[in-house]
BADRENMAR-528518 format. One record per residue (C-alpha): residue number from 1; x, y, z; residue in three letters. Coordinates in steps of 0.05 Angstrom, whole numbers, plus 5000, padded with zeros to 4 digits. Layout:
<nodes>
num NUM u X v Y w Z residuo ALA
...
</nodes>
This chain:
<nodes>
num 1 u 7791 v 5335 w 2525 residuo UNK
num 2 u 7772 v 5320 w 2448 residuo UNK
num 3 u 7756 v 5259 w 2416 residuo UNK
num 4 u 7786 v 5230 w 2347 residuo UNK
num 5 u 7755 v 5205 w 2293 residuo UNK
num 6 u 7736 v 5144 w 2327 residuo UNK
num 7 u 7697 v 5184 w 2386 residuo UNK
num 8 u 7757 v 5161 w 2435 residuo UNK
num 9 u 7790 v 5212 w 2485 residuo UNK
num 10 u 7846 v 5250 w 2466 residuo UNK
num 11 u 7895 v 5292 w 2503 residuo UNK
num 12 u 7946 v 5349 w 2449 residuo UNK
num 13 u 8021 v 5358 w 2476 residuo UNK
num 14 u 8030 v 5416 w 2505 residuo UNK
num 15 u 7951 v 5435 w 2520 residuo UNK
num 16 u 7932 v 5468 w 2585 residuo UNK
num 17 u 7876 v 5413 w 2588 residuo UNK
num 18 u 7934 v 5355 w 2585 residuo UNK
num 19 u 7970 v 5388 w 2639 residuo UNK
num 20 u 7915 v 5385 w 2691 residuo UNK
num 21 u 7915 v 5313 w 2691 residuo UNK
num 22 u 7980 v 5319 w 2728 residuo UNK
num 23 u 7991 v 5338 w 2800 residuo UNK
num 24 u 8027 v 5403 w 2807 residuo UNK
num 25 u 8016 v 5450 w 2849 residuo UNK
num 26 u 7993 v 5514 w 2813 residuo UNK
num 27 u 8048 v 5566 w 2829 residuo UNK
num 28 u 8104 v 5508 w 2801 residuo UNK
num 29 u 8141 v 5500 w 2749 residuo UNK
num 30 u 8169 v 5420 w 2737 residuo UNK
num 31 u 8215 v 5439 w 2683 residuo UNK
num 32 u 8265 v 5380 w 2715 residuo UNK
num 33 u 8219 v 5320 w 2700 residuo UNK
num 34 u 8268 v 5280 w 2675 residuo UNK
num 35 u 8306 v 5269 w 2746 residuo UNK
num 36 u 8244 v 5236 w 2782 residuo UNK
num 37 u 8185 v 5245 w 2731 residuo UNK
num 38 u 8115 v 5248 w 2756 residuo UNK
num 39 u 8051 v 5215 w 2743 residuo UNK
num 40 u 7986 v 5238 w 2709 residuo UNK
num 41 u 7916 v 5229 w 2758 residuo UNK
num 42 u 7894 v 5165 w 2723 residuo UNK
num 43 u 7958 v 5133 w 2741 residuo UNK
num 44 u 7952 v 5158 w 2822 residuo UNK
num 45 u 7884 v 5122 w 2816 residuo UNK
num 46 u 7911 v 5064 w 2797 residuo UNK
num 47 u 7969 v 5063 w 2850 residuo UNK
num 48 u 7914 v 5074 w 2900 residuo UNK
num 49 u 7866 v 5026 w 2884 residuo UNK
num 50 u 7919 v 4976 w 2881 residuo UNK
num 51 u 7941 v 4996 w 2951 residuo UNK
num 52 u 7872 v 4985 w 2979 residuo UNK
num 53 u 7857 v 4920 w 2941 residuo UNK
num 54 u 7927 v 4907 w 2985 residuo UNK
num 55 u 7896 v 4926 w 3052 residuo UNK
num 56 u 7834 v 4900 w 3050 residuo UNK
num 57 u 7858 v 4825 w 3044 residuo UNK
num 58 u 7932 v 4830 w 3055 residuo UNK
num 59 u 7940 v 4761 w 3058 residuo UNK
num 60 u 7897 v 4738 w 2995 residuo UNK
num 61 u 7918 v 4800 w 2957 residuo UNK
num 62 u 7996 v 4788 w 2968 residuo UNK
num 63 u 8002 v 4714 w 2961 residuo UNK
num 64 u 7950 v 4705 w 2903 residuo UNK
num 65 u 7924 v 4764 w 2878 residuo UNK
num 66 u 7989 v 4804 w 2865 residuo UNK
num 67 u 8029 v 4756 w 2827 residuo UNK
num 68 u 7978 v 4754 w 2771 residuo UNK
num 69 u 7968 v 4828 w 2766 residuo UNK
num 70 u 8043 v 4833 w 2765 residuo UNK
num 71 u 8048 v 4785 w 2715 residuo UNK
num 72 u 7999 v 4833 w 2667 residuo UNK
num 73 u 8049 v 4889 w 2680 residuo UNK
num 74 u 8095 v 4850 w 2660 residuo UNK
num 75 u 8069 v 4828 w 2597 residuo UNK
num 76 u 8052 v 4906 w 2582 residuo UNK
num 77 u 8126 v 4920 w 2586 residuo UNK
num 78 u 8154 v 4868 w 2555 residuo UNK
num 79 u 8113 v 4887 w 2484 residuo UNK
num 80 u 8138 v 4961 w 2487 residuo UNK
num 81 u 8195 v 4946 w 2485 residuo UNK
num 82 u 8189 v 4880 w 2437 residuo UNK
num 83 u 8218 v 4827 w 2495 residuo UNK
num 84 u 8188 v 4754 w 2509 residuo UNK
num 85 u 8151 v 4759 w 2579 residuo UNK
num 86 u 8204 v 4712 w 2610 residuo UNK
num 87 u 8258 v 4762 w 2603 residuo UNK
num 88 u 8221 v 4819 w 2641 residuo UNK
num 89 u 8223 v 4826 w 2718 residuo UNK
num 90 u 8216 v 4897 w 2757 residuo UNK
num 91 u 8257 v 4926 w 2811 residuo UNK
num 92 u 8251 v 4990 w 2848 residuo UNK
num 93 u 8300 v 5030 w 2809 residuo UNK
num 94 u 8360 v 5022 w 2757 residuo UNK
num 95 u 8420 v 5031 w 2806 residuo UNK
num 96 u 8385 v 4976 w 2846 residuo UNK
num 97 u 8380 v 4936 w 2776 residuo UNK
num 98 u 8449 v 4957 w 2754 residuo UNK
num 99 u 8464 v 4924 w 2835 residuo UNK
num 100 u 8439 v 4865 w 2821 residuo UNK
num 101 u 8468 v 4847 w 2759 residuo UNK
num 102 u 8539 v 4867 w 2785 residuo UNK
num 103 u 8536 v 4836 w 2842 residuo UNK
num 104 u 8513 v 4775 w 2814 residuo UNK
num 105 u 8566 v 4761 w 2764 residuo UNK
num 106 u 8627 v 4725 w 2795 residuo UNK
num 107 u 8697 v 4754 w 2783 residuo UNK
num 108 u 8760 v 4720 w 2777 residuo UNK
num 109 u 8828 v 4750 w 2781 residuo UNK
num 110 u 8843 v 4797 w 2720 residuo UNK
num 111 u 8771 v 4807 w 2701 residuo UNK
num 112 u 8756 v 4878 w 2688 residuo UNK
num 113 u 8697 v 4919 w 2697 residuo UNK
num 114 u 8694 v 4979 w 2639 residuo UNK
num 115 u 8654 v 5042 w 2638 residuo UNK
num 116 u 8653 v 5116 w 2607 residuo UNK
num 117 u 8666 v 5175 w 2656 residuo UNK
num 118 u 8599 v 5201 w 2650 residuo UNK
num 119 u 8574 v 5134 w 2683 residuo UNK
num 120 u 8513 v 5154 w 2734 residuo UNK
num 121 u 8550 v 5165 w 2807 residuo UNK
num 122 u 8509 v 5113 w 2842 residuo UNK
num 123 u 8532 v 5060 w 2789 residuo UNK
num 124 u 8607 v 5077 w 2790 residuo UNK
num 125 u 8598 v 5071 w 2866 residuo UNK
num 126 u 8577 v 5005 w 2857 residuo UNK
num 127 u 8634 v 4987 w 2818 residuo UNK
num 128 u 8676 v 5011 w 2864 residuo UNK
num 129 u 8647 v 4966 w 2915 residuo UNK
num 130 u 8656 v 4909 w 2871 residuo UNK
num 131 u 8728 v 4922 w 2865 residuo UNK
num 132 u 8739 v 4914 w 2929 residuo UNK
num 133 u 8695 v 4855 w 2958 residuo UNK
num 134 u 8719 v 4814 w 2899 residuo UNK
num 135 u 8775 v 4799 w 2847 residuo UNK
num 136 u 8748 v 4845 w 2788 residuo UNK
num 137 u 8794 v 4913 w 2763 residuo UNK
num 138 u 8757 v 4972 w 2738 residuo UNK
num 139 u 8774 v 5015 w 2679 residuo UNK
num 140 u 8748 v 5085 w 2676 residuo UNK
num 141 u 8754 v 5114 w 2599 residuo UNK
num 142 u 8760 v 5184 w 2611 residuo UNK
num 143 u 8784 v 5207 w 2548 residuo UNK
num 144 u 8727 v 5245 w 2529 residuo UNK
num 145 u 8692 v 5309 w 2542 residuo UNK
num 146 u 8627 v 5322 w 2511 residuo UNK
num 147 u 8608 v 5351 w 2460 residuo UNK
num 148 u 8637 v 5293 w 2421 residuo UNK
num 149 u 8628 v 5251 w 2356 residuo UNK
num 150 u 8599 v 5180 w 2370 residuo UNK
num 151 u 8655 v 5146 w 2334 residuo UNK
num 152 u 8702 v 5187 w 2383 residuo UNK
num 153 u 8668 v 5153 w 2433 residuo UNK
num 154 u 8658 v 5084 w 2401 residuo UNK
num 155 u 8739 v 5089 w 2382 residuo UNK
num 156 u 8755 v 5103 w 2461 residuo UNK
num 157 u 8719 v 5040 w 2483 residuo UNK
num 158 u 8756 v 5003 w 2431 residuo UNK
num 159 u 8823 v 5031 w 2458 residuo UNK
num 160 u 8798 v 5018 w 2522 residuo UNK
num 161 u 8788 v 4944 w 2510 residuo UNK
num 162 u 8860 v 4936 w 2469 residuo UNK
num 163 u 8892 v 4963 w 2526 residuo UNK
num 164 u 8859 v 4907 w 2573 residuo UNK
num 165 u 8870 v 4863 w 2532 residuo UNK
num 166 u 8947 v 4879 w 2521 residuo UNK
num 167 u 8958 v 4872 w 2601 residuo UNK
num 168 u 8944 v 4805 w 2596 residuo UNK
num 169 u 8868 v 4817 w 2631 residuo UNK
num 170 u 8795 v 4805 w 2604 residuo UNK
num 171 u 8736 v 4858 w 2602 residuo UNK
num 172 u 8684 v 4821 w 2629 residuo UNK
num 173 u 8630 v 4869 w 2631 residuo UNK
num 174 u 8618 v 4945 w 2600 residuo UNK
num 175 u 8569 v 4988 w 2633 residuo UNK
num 176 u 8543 v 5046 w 2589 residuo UNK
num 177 u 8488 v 5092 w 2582 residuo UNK
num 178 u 8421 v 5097 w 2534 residuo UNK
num 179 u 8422 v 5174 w 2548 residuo UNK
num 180 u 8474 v 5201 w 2598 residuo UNK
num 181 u 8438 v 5234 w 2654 residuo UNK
num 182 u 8484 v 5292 w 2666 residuo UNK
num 183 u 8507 v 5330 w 2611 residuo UNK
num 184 u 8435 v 5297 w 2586 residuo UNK
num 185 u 8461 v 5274 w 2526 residuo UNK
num 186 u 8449 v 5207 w 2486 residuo UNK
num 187 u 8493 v 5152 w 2468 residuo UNK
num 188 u 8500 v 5105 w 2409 residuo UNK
num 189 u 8490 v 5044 w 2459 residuo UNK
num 190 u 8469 v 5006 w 2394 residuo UNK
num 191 u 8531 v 5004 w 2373 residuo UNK
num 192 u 8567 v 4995 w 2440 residuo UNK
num 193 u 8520 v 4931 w 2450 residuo UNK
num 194 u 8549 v 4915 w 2383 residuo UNK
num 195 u 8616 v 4912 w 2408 residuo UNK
num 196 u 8619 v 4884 w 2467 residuo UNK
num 197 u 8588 v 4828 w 2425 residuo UNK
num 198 u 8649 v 4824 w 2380 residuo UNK
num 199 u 8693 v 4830 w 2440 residuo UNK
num 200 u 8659 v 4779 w 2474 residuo UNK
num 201 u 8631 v 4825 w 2538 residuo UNK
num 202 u 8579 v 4824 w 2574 residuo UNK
num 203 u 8542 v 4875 w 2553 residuo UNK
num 204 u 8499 v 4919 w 2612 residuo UNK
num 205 u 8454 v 4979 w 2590 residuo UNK
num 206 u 8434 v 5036 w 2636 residuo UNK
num 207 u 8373 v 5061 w 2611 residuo UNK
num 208 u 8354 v 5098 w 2675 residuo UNK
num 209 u 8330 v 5144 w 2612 residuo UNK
num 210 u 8294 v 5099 w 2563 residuo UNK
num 211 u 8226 v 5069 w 2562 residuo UNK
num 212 u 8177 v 5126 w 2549 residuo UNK
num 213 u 8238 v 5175 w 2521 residuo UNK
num 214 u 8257 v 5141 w 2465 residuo UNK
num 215 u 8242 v 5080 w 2427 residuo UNK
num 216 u 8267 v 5015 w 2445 residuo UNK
num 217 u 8271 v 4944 w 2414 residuo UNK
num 218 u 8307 v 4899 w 2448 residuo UNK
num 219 u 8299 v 4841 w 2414 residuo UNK
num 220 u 8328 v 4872 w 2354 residuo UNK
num 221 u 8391 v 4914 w 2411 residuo UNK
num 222 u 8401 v 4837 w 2443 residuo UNK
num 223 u 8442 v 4874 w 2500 residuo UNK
num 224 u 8463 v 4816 w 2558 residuo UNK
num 225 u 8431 v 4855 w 2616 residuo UNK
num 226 u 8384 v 4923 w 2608 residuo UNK
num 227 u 8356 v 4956 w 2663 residuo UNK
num 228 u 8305 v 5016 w 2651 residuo UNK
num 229 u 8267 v 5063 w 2701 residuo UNK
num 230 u 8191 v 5063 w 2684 residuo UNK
num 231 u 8175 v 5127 w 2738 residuo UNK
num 232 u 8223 v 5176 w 2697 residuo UNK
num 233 u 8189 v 5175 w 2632 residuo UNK
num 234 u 8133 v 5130 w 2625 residuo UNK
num 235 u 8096 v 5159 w 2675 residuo UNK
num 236 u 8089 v 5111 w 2730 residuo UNK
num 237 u 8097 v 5117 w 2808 residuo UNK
num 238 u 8163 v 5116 w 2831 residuo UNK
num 239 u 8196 v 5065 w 2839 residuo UNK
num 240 u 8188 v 5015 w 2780 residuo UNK
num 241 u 8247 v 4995 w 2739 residuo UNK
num 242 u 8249 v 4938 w 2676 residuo UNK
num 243 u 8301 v 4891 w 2690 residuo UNK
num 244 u 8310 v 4855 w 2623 residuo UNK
num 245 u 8351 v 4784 w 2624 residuo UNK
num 246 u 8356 v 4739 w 2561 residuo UNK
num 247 u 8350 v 4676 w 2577 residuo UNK
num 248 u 8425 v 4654 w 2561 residuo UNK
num 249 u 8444 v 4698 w 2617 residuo UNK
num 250 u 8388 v 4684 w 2671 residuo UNK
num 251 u 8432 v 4634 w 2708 residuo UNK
num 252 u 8473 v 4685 w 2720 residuo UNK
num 253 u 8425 v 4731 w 2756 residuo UNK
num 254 u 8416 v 4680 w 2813 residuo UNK
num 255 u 8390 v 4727 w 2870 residuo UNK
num 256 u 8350 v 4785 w 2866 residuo UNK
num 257 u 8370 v 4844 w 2908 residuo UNK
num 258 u 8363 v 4833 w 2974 residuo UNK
num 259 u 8352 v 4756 w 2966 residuo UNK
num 260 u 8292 v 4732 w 2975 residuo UNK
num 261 u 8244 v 4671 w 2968 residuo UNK
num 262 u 8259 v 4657 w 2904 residuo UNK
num 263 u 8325 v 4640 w 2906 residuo UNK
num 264 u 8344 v 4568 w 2891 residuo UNK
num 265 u 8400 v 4557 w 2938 residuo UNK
num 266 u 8461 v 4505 w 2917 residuo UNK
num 267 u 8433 v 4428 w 2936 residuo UNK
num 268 u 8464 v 4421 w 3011 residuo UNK
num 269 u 8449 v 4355 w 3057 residuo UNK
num 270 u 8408 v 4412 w 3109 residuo UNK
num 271 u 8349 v 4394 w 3072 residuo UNK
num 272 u 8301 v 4439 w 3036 residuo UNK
num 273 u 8288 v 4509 w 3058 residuo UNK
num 274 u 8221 v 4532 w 3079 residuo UNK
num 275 u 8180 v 4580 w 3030 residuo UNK
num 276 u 8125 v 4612 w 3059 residuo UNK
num 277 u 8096 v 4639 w 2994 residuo UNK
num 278 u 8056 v 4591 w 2937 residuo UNK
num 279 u 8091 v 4552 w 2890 residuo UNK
num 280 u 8097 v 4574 w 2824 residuo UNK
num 281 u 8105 v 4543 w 2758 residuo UNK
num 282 u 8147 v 4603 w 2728 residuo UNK
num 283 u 8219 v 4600 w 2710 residuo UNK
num 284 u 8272 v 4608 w 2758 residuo UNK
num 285 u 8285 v 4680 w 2731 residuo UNK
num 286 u 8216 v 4713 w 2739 residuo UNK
num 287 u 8201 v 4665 w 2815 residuo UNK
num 288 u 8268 v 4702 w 2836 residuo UNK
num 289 u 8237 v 4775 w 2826 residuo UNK
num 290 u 8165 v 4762 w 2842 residuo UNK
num 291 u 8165 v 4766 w 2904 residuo UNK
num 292 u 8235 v 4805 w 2934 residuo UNK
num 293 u 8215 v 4822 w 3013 residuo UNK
num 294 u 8153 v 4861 w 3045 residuo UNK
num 295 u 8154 v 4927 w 2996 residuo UNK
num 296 u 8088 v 4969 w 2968 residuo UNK
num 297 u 8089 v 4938 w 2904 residuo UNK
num 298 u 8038 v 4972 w 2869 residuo UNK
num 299 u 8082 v 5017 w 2832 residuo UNK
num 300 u 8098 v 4954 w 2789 residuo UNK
num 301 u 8027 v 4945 w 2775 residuo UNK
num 302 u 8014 v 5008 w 2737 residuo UNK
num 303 u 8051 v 5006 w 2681 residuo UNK
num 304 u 7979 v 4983 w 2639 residuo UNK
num 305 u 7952 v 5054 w 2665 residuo UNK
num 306 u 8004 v 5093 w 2647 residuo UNK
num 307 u 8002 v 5065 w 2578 residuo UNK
num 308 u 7926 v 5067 w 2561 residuo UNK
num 309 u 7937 v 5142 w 2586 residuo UNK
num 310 u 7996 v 5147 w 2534 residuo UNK
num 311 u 7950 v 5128 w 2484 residuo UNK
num 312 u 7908 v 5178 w 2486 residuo UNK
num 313 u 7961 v 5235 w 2478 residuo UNK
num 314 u 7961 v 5265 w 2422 residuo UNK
num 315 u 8000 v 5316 w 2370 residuo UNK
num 316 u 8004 v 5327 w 2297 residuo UNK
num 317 u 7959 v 5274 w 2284 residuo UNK
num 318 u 8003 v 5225 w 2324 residuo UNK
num 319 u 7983 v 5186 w 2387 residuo UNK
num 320 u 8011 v 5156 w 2438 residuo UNK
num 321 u 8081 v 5139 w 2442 residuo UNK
num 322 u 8103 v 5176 w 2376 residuo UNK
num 323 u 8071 v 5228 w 2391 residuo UNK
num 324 u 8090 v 5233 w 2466 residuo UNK
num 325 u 8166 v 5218 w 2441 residuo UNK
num 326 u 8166 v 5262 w 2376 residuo UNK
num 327 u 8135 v 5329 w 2426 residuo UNK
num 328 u 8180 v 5313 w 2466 residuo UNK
num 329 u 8248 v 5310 w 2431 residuo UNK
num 330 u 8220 v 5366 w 2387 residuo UNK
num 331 u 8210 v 5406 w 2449 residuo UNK
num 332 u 8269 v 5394 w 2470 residuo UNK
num 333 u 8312 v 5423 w 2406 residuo UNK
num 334 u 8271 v 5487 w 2396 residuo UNK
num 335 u 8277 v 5498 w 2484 residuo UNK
num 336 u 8353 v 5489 w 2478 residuo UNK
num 337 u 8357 v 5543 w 2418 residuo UNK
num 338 u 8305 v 5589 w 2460 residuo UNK
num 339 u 8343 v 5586 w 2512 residuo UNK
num 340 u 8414 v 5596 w 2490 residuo UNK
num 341 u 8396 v 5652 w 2452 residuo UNK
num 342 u 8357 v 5687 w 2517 residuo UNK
num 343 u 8429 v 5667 w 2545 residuo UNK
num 344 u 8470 v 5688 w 2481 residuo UNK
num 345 u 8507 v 5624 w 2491 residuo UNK
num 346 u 8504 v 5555 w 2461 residuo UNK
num 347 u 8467 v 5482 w 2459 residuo UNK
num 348 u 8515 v 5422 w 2476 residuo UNK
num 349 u 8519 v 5397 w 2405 residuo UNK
num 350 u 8572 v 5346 w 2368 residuo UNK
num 351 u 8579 v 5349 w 2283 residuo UNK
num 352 u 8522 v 5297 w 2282 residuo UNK
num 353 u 8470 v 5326 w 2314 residuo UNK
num 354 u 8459 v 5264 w 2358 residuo UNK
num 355 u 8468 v 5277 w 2426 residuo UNK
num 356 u 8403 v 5318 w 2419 residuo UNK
num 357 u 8361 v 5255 w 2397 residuo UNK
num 358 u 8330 v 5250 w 2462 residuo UNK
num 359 u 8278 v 5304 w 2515 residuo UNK
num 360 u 8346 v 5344 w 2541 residuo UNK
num 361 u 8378 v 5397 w 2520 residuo UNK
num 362 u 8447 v 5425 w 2553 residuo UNK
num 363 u 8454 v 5504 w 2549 residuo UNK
num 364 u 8511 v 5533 w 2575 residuo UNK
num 365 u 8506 v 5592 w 2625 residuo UNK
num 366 u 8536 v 5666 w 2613 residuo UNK
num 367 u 8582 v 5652 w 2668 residuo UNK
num 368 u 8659 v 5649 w 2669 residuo UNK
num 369 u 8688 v 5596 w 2706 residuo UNK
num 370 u 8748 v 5632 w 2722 residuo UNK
num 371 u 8732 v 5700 w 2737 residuo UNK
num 372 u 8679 v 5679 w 2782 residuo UNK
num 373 u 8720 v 5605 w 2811 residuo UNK
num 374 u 8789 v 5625 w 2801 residuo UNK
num 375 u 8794 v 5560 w 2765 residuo UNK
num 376 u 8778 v 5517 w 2816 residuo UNK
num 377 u 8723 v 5456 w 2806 residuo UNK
num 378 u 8695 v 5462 w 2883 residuo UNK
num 379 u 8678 v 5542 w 2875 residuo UNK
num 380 u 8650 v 5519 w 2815 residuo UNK
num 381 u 8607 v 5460 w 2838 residuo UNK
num 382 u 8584 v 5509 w 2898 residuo UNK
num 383 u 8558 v 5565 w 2844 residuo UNK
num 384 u 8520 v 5510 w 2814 residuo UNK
num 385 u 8489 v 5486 w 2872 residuo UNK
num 386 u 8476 v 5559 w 2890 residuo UNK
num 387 u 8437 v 5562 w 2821 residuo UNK
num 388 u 8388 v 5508 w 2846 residuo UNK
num 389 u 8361 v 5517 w 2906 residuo UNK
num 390 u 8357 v 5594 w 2891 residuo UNK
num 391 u 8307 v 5561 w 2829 residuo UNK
num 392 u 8272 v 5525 w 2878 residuo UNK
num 393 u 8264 v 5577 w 2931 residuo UNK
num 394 u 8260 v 5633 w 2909 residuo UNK
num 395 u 8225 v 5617 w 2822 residuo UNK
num 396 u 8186 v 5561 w 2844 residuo UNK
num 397 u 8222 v 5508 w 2800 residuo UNK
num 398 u 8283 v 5462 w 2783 residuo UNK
num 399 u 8336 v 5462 w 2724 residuo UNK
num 400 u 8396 v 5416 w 2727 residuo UNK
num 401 u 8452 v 5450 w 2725 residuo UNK
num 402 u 8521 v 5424 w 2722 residuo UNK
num 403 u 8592 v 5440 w 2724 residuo UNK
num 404 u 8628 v 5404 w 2666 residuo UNK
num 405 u 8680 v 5417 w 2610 residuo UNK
num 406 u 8701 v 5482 w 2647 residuo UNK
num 407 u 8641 v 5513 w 2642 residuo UNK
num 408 u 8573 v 5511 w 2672 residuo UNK
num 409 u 8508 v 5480 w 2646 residuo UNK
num 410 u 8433 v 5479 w 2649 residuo UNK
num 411 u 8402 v 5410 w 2632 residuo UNK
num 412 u 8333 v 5424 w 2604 residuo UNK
num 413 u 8285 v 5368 w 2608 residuo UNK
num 414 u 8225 v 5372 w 2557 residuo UNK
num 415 u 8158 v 5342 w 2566 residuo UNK
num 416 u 8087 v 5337 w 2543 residuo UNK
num 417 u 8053 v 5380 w 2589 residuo UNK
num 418 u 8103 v 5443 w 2582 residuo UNK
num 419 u 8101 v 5489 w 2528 residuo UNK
num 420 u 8151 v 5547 w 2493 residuo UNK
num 421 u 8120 v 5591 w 2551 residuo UNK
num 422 u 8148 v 5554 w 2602 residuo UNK
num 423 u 8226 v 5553 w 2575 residuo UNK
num 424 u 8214 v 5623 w 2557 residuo UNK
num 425 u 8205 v 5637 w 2617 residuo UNK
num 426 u 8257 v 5589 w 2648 residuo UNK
num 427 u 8307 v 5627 w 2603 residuo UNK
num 428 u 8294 v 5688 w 2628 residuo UNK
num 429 u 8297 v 5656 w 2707 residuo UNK
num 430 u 8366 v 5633 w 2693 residuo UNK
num 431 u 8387 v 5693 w 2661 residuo UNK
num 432 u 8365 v 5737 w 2722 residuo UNK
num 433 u 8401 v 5678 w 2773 residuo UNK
num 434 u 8459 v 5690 w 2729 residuo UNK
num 435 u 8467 v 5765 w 2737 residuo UNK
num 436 u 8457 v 5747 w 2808 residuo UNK
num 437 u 8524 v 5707 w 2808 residuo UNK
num 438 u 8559 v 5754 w 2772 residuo UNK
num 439 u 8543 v 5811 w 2831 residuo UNK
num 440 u 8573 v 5759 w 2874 residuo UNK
num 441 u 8519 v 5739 w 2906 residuo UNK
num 442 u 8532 v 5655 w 2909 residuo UNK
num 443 u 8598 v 5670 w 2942 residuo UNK
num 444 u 8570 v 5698 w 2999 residuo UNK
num 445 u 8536 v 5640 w 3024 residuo UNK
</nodes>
């Protein structure tokens, strides 16, 4: 660890030292961070200390104690990403944000929920269980297949919307992604918050990939409901999610998920219902998601860890998060070009250059869909879950890989504590697992 000019700690992207402050076992290789992250040592102390500050006074910890840590975390969040304090709760996870939003807004007949084919599975599950415990429709764009333009994609919601519209209905809500998670590609959400503004729809952002991978302002994005894991990229315990509400929409959020204490039921004559917890002089909003059933919170409560230890990342003279973001996405381009060329294939790539502008990279594998499927998606989808868990038991590792476009892909995830060495390497793993499909062998399982 070296110091900077003003004698503090300092950890370079990419160094052997920064990577022991994480957990891994030696013999593998987390080239998949980006589907559950991980946390540095610091952070683990944190969790852990939190957890037996917890058991030591359960009581005192969890009705007095807790709240006001929580309400630091929260104030740590809320200035990354340039929020007031009163719009920022946590949940466990963004489908369970993305959960509670839905399933808080109340449908009437010929409302329409919209979202892009590439919507995470979880979520479009969701919808579909909205469609049918309530009145709302769904609309599904599918006319797009990456690698596309972002005014391709920005012109297909806006046919989307005319075509609701023209059947007489009203798109209430648009769910869409900050980065798509698989093909890992990101998505002009700026200007699909933009939008639904003009349209008059509620706007709700998946950023299951977005605090810690790229930067966010949301006071300047104003989306109506944004939702953003914090144990993916910003290095906290899983699970710990921002769940951002501006204020003109918090009476719509009225339960959290499952509902708890904090909800303020309708006035009834039954009389008032007993709360076993403190009362609290906080809004509505942040009383709701304090305190949301018996859970181990303390996931919640390290976001101030994994910042300070954010800070004190450095590369090319950077710190903290532009350096960790800048590594990162540079990582990311120069892996992708690595690797295709190991491959003799190509990165997922529209005219632009922008669905590279986050940590993944999509490189398509040397295989032929229909020589080796016949054509047909399930062979296909089987090959590709032959791919990884022949990485993970037989290399040690995990890469993505998906089936999509007709062809198959390898989503690589970039981070600060891999190097060119490692997708070097990974190349040349995936290049050896594809010869092994070629010979046949994923068909004989």
């Amino acid at each position: 660890m070296s110091t900077d000019s003003e004698g503090k700690s300092s950890l370079e992207c990419g160094s052997e030292l920064l990577k022991r402050q994480f957990l891994f076992d030696p013999g593998y290789r987390n080239l998949n961070h980006g589907s559950f992250g991980t946390f540095p040592r610091v952070v683990r102390d944190e969790l852990r200390r939190s957890q037996d500050e917890c058991e030591a006074r359960p009581d005192s910890y969890i009705r007095f104690a807790y709240p006001k840590a929580l309400d630091v975390s929260r104030e740590a969040v809320a200035n990354l990403v340039n929020a007031p304090v009163n719009t920022c709760v946590f949940v466990p996870n963004a489908t369970t944000g993305v959960n509670t939003v839905l399933r808080n807004l109340k449908f009437t007949e010929g409302d329409v929920i919209l979202y892009f084919a590439t919507i995470y599975g979880a979520c479009e599950k969701t919808v579909g269980y909205i469609t049918e415990t309530t009145a709302a429709e769904s609309m599904r764009i599918d006319d797009h297949i990456y690698p596309m333009s972002d005014d391709a994609l920005c012109e297909s919601f806006e046919r989307a919307v005319a075509q609701i519209k023209a059947a007489g209905k009203k798109p209430k809500v648009a769910i869409f992604d900050t980065i798509v998670s698989l093909p890992g590609v990101r998505v002009p959400f700026e200007r699909l918050v933009t939008a639904c503004r003009a349209h008059g729809i509620l706007s709700l952002v998946d950023a299951a990939h977005g605090i810690g991978h790229i930067p966010l302002d949301l006071a300047q994005l104003d989306p109506d409901f944004f939702v953003s894991n914090c144990h993916k990229w910003l290095f906290t315990p899983r699970g710990c999610a921002l769940l951002y509400v501006p204020e003109r929409n918090q009476g719509l959020v009225r339960s959290s998920l499952p509902t708890s204490h904090g909800f303020t039921p309708l006035p009834k004559s039954s009389g008032p219902i007993n709360n076993p917890l403190p009362p609290s002089a906080k809004s509505a909003f942040v009383t709701n998601f304090e305190f949301v059933g018996t859970i181990d919170n303390a996931p919640y409560l390290c976001v101030p860890a994994a910042l300070k230890f954010r800070q004190s990342v450095t590369w090319q003279g950077k710190s903290g998060e532009d350096a960790i973001i800048g590594f990162s996405q540079n990582q990311a381009r120069e892996a992708g070009k690595l690797v295709a060329d190991i491959l003799s294939t190509e990165v997922m790539q529209n005219a632009e250059g922008t669905l590279t502008r986050c940590n993944f990279a999509n490189v398509r594998l040397p295989l032929d869909f229909t020589t080796l499927a016949g054509g047909e998606t399930q062979k296909a989808v089987k090959i590709a879950q032959w791919i990884s868990r022949t990485l993970v038991d037989e290399y040690e590792t995990f890469i993505a890989i998906i089936f999509y476009g007709g062809a198959l892909w390898a989503r690589l995830s970039a981070q600060i504590y891999l190097t060119m060495d490692d997708w070097e390497w990974g190349g040349n793993v995936l290049k050896q697992v594809c010869q092994r499909v070629d010979k046949g062998e994923a068909s004989e399982e």
